[in-house]
PASEBA-1860 file (N, C-alpha, C; in nm, 3 decimals):
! residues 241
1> XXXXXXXX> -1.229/1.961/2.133/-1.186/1.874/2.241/-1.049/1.920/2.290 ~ -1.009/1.956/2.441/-0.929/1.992/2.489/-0.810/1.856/2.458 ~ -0.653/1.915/2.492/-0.537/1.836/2.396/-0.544/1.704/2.563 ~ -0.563/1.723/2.674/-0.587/1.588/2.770/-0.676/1.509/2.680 ~ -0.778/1.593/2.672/-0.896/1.510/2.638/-0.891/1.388/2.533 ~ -0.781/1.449/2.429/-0.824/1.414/2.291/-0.664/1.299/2.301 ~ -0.616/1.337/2.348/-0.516/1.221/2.440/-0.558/1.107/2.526 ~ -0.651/1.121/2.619/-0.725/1.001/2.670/-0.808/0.911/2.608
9> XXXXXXXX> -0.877/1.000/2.429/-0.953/0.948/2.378/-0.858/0.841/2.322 ~ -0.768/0.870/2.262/-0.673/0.794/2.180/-0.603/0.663/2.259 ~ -0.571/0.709/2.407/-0.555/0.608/2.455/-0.692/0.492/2.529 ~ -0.795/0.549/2.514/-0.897/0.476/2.523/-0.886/0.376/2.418 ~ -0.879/0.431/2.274/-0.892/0.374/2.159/-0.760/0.264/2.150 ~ -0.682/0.329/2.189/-0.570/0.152/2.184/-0.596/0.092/2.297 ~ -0.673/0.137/2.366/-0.669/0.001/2.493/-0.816/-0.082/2.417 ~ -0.919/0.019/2.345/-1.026/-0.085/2.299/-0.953/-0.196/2.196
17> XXXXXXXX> -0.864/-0.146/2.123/-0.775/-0.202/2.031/-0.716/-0.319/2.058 ~ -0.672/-0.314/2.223/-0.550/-0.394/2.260/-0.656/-0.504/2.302 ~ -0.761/-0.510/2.369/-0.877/-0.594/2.408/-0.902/-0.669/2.289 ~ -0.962/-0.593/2.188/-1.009/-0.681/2.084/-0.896/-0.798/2.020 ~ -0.734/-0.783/2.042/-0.612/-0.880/2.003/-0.590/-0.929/2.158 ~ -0.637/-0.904/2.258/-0.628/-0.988/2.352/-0.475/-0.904/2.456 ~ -0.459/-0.784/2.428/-0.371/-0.692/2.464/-0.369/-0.610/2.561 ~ -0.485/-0.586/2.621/-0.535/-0.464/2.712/-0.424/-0.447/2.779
25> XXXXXXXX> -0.359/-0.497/2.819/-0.288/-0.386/2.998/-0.165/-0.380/2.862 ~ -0.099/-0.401/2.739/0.001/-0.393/2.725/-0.046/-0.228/2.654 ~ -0.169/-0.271/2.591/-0.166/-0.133/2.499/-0.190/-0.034/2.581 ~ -0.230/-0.020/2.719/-0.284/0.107/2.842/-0.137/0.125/2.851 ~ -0.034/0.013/2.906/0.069/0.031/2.984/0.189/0.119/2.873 ~ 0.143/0.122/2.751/0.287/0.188/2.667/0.203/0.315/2.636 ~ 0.112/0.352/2.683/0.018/0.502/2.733/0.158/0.561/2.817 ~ 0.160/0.468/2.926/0.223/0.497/3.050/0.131/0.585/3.148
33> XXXXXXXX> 0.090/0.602/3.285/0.046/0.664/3.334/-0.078/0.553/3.430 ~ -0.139/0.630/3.520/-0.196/0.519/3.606/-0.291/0.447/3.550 ~ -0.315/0.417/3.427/-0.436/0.366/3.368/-0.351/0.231/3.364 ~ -0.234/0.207/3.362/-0.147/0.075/3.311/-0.183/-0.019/3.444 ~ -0.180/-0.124/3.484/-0.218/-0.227/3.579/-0.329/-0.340/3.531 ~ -0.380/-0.382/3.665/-0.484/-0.524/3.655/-0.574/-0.535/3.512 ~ -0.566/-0.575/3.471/-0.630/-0.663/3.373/-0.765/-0.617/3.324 ~ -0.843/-0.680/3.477/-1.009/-0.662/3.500/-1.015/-0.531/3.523
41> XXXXXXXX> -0.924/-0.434/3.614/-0.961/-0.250/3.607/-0.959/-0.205/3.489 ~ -0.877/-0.297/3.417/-0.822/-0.173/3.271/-0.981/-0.213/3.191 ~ -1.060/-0.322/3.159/-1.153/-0.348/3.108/-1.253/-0.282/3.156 ~ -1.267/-0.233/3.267/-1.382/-0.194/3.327/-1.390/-0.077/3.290 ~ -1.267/0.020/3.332/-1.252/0.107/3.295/-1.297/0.173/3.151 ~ -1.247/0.060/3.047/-1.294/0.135/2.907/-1.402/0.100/2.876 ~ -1.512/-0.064/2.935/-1.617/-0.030/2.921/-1.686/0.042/2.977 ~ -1.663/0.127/3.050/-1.734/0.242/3.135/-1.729/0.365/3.026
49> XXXXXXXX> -1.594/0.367/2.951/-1.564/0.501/2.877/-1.660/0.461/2.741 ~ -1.620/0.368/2.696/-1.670/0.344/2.572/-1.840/0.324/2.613 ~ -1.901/0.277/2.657/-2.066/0.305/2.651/-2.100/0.450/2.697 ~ -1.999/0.560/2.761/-2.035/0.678/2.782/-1.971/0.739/2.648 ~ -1.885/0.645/2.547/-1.829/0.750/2.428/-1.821/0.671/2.311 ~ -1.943/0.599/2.263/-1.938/0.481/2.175/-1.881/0.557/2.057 ~ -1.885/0.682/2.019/-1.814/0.747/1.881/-1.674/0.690/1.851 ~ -1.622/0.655/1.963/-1.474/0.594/1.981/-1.433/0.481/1.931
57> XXXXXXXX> -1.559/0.367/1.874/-1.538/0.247/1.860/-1.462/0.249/1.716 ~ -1.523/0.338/1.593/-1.499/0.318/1.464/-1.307/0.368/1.463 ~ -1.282/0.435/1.557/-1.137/0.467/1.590/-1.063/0.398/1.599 ~ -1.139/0.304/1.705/-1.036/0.166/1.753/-1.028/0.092/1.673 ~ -1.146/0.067/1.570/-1.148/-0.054/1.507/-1.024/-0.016/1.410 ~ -1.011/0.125/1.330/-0.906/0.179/1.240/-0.804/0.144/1.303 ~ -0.760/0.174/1.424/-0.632/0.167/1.472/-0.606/-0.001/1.492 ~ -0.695/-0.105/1.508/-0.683/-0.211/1.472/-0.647/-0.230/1.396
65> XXXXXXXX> -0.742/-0.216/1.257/-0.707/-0.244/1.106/-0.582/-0.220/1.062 ~ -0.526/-0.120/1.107/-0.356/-0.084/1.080/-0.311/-0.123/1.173 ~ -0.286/-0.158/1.219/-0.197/-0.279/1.335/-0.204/-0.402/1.255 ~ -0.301/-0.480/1.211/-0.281/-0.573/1.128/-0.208/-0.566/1.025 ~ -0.263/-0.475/0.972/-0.179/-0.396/0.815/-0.044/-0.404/0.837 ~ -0.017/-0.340/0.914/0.179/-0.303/0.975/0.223/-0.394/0.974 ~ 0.162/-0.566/1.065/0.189/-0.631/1.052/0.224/-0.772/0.921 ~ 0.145/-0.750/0.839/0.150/-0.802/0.718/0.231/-0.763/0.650
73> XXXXXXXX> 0.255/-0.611/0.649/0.343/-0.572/0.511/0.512/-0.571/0.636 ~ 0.498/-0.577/0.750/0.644/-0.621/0.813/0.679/-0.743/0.744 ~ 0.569/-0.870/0.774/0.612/-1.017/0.719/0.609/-1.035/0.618 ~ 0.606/-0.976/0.492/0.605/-0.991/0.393/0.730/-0.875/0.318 ~ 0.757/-0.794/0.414/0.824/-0.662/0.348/0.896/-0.679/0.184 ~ 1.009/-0.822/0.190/1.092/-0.819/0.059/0.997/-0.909/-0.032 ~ 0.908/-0.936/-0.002/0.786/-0.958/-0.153/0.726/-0.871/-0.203 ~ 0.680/-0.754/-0.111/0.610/-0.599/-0.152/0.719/-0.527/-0.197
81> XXXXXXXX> 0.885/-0.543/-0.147/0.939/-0.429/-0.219/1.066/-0.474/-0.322 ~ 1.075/-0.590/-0.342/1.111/-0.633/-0.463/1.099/-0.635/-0.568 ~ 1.138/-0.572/-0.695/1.043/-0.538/-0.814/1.061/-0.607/-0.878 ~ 0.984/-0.637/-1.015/1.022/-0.762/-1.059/1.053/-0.715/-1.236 ~ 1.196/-0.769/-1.248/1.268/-0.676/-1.350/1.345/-0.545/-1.324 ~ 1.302/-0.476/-1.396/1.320/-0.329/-1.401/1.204/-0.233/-1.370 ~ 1.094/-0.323/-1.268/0.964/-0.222/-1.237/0.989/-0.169/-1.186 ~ 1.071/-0.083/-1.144/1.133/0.038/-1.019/1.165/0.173/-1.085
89> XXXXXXXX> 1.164/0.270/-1.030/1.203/0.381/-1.040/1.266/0.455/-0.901 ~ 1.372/0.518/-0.900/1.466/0.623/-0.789/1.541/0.574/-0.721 ~ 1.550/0.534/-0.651/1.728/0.528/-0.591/1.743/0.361/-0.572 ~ 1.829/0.329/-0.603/1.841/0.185/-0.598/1.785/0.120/-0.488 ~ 1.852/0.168/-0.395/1.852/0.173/-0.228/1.791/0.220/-0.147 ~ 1.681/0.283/-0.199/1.612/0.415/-0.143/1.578/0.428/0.001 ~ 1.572/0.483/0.055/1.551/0.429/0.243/1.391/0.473/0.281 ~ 1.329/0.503/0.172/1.153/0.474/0.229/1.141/0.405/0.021
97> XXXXXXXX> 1.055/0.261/0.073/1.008/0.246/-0.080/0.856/0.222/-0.062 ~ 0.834/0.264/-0.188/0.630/0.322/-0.219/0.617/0.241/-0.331 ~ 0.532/0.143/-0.278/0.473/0.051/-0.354/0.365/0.070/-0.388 ~ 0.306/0.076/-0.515/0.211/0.068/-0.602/0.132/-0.025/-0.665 ~ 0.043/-0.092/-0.656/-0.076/-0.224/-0.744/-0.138/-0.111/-0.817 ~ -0.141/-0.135/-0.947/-0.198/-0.102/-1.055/-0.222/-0.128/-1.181 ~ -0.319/-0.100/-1.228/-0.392/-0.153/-1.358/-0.374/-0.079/-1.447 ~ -0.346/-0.111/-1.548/-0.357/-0.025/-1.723/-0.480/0.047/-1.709
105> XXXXXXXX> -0.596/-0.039/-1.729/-0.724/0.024/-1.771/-0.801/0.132/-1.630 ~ -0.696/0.157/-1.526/-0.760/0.245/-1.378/-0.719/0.326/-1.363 ~ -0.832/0.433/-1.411/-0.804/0.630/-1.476/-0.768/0.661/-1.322 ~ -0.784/0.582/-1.189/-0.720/0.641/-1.090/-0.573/0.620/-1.079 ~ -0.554/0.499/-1.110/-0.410/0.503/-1.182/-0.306/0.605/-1.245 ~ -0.385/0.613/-1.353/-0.310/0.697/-1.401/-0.347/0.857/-1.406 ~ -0.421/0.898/-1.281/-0.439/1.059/-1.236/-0.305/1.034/-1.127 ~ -0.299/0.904/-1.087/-0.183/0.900/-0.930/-0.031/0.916/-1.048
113> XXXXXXXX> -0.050/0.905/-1.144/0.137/0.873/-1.228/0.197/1.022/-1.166 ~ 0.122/1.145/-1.181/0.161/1.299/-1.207/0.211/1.286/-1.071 ~ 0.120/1.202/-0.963/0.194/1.254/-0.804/0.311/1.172/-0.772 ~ 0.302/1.045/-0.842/0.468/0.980/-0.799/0.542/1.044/-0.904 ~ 0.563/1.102/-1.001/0.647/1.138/-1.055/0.702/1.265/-1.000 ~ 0.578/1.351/-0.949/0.675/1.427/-0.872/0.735/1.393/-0.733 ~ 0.656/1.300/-0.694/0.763/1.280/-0.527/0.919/1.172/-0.608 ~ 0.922/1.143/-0.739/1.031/1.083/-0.785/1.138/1.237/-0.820
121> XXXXXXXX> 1.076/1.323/-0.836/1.187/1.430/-0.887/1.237/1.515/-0.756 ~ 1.149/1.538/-0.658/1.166/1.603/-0.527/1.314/1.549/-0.438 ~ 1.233/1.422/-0.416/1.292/1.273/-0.305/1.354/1.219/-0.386 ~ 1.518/1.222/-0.366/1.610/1.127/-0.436/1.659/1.047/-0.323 ~ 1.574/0.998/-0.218/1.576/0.879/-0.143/1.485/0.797/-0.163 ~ 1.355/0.823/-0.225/1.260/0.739/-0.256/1.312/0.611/-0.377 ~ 1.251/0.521/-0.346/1.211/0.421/-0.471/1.094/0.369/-0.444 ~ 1.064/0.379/-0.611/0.903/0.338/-0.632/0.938/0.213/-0.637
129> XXXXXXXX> 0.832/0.118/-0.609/0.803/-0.025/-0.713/0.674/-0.014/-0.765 ~ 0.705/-0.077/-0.881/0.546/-0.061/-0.954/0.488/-0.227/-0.935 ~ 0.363/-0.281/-0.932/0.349/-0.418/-0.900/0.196/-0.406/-0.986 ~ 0.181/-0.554/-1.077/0.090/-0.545/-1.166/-0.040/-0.609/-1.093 ~ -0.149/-0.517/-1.105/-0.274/-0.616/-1.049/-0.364/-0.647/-1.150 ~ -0.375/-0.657/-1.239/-0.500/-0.677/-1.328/-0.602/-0.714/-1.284 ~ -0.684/-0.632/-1.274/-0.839/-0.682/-1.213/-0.987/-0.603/-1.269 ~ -0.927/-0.529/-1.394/-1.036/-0.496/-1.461/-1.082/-0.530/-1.631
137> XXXXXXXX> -1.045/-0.686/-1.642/-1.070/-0.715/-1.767/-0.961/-0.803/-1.831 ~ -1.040/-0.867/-1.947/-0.926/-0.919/-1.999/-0.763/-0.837/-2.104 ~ -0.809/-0.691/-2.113/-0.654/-0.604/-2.142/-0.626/-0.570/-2.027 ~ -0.657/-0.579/-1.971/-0.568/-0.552/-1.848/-0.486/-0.670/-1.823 ~ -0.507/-0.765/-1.854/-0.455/-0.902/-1.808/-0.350/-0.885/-1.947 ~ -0.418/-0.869/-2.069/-0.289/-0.861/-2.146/-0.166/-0.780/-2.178 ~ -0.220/-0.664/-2.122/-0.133/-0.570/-2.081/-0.036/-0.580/-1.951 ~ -0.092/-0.611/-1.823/-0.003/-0.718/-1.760/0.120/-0.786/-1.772
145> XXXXXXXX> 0.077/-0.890/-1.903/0.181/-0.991/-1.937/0.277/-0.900/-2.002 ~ 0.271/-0.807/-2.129/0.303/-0.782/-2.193/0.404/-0.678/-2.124 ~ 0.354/-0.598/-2.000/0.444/-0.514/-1.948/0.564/-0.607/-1.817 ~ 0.506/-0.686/-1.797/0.580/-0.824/-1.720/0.724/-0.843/-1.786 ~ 0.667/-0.890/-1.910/0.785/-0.938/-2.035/0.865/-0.828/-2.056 ~ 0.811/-0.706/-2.076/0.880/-0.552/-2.065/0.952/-0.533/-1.940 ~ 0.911/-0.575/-1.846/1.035/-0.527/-1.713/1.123/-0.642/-1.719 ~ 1.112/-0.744/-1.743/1.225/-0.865/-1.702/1.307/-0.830/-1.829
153> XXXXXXXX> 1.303/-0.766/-1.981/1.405/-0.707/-2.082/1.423/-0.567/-2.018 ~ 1.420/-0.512/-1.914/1.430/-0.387/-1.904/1.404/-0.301/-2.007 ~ 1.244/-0.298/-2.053/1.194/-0.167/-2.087/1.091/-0.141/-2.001 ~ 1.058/-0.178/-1.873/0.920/-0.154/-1.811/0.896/0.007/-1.841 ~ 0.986/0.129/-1.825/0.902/0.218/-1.752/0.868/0.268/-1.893 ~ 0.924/0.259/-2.078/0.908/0.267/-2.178/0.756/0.233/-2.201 ~ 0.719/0.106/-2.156/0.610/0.038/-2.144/0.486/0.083/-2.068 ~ 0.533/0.103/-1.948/0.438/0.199/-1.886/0.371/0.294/-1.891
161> XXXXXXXX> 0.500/0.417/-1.938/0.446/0.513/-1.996/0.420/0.547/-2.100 ~ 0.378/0.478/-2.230/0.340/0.454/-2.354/0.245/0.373/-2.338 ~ 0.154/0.336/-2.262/0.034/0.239/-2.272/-0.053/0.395/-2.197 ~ 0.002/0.411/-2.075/-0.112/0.536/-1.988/-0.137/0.562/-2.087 ~ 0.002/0.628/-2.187/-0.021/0.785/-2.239/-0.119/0.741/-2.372 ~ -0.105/0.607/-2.393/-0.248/0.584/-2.567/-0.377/0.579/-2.487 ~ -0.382/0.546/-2.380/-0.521/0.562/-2.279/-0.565/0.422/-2.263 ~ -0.696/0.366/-2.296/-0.733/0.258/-2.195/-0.633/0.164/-2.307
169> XXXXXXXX> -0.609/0.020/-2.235/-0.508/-0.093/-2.283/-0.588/-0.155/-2.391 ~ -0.598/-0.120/-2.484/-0.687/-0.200/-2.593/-0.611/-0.276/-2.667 ~ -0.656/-0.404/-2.747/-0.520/-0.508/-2.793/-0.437/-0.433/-2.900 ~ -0.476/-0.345/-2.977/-0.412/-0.262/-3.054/-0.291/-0.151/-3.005 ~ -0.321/-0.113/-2.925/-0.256/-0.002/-2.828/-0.085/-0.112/-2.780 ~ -0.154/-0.241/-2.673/-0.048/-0.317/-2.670/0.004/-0.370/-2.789 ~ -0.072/-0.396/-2.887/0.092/-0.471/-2.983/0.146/-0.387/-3.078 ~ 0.085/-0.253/-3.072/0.158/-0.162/-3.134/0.303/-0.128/-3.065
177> XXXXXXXX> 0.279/-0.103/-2.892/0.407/-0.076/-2.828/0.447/-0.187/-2.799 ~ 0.419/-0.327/-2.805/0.531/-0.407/-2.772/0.629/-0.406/-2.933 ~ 0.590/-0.399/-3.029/0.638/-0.420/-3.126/0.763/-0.300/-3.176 ~ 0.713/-0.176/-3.110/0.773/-0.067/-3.117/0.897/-0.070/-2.998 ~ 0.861/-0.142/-2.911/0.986/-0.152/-2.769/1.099/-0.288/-2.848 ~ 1.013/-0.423/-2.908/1.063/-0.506/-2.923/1.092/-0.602/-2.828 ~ 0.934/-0.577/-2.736/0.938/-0.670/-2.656/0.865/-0.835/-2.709 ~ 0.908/-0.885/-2.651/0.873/-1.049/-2.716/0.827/-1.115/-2.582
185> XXXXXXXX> 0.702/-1.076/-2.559/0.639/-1.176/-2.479/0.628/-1.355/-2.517 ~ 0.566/-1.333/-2.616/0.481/-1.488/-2.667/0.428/-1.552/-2.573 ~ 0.378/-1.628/-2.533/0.266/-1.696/-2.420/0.291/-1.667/-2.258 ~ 0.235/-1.637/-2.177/0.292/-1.599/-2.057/0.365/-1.708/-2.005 ~ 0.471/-1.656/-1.956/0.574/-1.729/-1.910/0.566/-1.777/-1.767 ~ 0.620/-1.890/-1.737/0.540/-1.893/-1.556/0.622/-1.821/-1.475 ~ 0.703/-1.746/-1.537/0.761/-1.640/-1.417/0.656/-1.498/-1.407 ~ 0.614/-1.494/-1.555/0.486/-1.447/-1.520/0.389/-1.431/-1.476
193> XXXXXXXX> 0.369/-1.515/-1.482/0.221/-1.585/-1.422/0.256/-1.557/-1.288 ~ 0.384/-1.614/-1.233/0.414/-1.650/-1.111/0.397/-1.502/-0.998 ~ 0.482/-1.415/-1.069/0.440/-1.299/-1.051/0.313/-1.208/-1.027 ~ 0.182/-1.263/-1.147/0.099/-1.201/-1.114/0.035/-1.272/-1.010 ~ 0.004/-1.441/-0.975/-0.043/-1.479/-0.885/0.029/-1.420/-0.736 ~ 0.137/-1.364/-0.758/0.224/-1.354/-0.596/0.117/-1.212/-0.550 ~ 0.163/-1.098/-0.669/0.087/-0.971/-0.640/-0.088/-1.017/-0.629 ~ -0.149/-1.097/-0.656/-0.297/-1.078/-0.612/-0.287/-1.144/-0.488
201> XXXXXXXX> -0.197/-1.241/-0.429/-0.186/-1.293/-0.321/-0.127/-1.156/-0.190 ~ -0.034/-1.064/-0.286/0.018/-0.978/-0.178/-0.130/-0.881/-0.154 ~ -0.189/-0.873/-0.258/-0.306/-0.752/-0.237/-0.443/-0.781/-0.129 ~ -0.455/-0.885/-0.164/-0.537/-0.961/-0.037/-0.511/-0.936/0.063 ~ -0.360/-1.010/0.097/-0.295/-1.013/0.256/-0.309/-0.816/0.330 ~ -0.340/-0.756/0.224/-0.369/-0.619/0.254/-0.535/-0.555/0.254 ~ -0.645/-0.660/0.205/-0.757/-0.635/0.228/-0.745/-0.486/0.103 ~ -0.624/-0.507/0.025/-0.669/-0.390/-0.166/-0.811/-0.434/-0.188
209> XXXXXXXX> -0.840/-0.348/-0.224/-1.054/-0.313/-0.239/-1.026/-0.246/-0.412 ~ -0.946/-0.275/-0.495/-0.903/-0.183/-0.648/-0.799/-0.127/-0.641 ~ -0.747/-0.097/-0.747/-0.634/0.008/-0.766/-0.669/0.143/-0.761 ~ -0.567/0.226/-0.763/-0.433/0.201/-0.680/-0.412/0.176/-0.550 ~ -0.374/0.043/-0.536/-0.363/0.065/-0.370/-0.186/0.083/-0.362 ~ -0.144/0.197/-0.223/-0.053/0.205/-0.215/0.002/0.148/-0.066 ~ 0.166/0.080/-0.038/0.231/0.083/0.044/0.328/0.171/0.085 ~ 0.369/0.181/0.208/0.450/0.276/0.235/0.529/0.257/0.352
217> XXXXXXXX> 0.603/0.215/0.398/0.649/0.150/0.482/0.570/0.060/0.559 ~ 0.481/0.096/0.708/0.380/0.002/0.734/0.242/0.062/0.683 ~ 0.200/0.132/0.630/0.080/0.162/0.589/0.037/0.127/0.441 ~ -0.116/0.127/0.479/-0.186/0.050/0.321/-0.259/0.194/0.301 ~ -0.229/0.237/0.170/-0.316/0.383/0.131/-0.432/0.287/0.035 ~ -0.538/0.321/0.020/-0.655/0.264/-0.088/-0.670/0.389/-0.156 ~ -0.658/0.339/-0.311/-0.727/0.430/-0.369/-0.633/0.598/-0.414 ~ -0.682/0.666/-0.469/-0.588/0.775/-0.561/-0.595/0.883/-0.462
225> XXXXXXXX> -0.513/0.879/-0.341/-0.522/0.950/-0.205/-0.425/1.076/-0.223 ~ -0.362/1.086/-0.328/-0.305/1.234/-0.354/-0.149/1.259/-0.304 ~ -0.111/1.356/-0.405/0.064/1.389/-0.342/0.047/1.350/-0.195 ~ -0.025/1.473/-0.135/0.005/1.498/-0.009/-0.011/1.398/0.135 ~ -0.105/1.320/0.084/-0.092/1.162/0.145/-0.028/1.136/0.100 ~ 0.042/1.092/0.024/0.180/0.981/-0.035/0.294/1.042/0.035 ~ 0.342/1.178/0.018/0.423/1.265/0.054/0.436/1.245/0.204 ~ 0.338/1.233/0.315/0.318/1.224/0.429/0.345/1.098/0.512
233> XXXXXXXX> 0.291/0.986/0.413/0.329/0.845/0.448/0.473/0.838/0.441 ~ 0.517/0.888/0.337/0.687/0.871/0.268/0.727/0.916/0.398 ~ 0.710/1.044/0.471/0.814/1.148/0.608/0.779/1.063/0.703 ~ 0.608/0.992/0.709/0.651/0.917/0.903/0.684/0.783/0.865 ~ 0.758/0.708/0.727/0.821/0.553/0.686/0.961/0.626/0.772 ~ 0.994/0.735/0.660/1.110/0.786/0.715/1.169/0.794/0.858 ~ 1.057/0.855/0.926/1.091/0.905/1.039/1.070/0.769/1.153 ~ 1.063/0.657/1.119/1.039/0.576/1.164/1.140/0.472/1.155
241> X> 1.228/0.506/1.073/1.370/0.469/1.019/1.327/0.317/0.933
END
């Protein structure tokens, strides 16, 4: 597809976009160019394009879906990037932060540790947050608490990386390392609790389908999408100031 072409498609696709939120002439008009005006032309217009180019619809609907997305994790931003304790890793301050939902017992999980650890050694502007989802079982839920209680004493990342590294969260595995950190959970605490109900409430408001799901400034990554997606989201958070 020639570079007009594949330019008109795109702006086809936010004007189908801008229709479906009730937007049309705003999303044609920040195109810029004569497609911007009346209301009823701009509709006509793309239903003319779109029944001659229905391939276009599953586009729009994406570019929808992240428009919502953007919008959620804007209104919510200091609940997604607040960590709770010491769940953080890299710069205090970092000026792009990459948020993480993840589970003990989710081998996609922990294939994704190798790629934030290296965008943590690369990028000394990044900060991670780590955010607990438990949603595959009851060790996961106890592992959860147990690493909860571990970030609010500041040992989370001790915790973290001593549960991956014994492999799935089995009750043995956890009270061997809480006992070895000297963490003292005892019954979940409702700041706990409070915590994990906030993160299944934040994961929703993002339509998370499992772990890992990642944030990144306005974007929702699903799933163990690799350095080079993470790496990529991190440069246009950045470049987006």
């Amino acid at each position: 597809m020639a570079a007009d072409a594949r330019d008109r498609t795109k702006l086809i696709a936010a004007a189908l976009a801008g229709i479906l939120v009730g937007g049309a002439g705003v999303a044609l008009a920040s195109g810029g160019g004569a497609l911007a005006g009346d209301r009823a032309q701009v509709e006509r217009i793309v239903r003319e394009y779109v029944l001659a180019h229905p391939e276009i619809i599953p586009e729009a609907m994406q570019l929808l879906q992240n428009r919502r997305m953007a919008e959620v994790v804007e209104q919510n931003r200091a609940a997604f990037e607040t960590p709770f304790g010491n769940a953080w890793a890299g710069a205090e301050k970092g000026d792009v932060v990459l948020v993480e939902f993840f589970d003990y017992a989710c081998g996609y999980c922990r294939k994704s540790n190798a790629d934030i650890e290296q965008l943590l050694g690369e990028d000394k502007q990044l900060k991670v947050v780590w955010r607990e989802l438990p949603v595959l079982g009851p060790d996961s839920q106890a592992a959860a608490e147990v690493s909860l209680a571990a970030a609010q004493q500041g040992r989370f990342r001790e915790f973290y990386n001593g549960l991956f590294a014994s492999g799935r969260p089995a009750p043995a595995a956890i009270a061997q390392l809480r006992n070895a950190l000297g963490v003292r959970p005892g019954p979940a605490s409702p700041e706990v609790q409070a915590e994990l109900d906030k993160n299944f409430q934040l994961a929703r408001a993002v339509s998370a389908t499992g772990t890992p799901t990642f944030v990144v400034g306005d974007k929702v990554l699903q799933g163990a999408v690799g350095y080079d997606a993470l790496k990529q989201a991190i440069a246009e958070a950045r470049a987006k100031g």
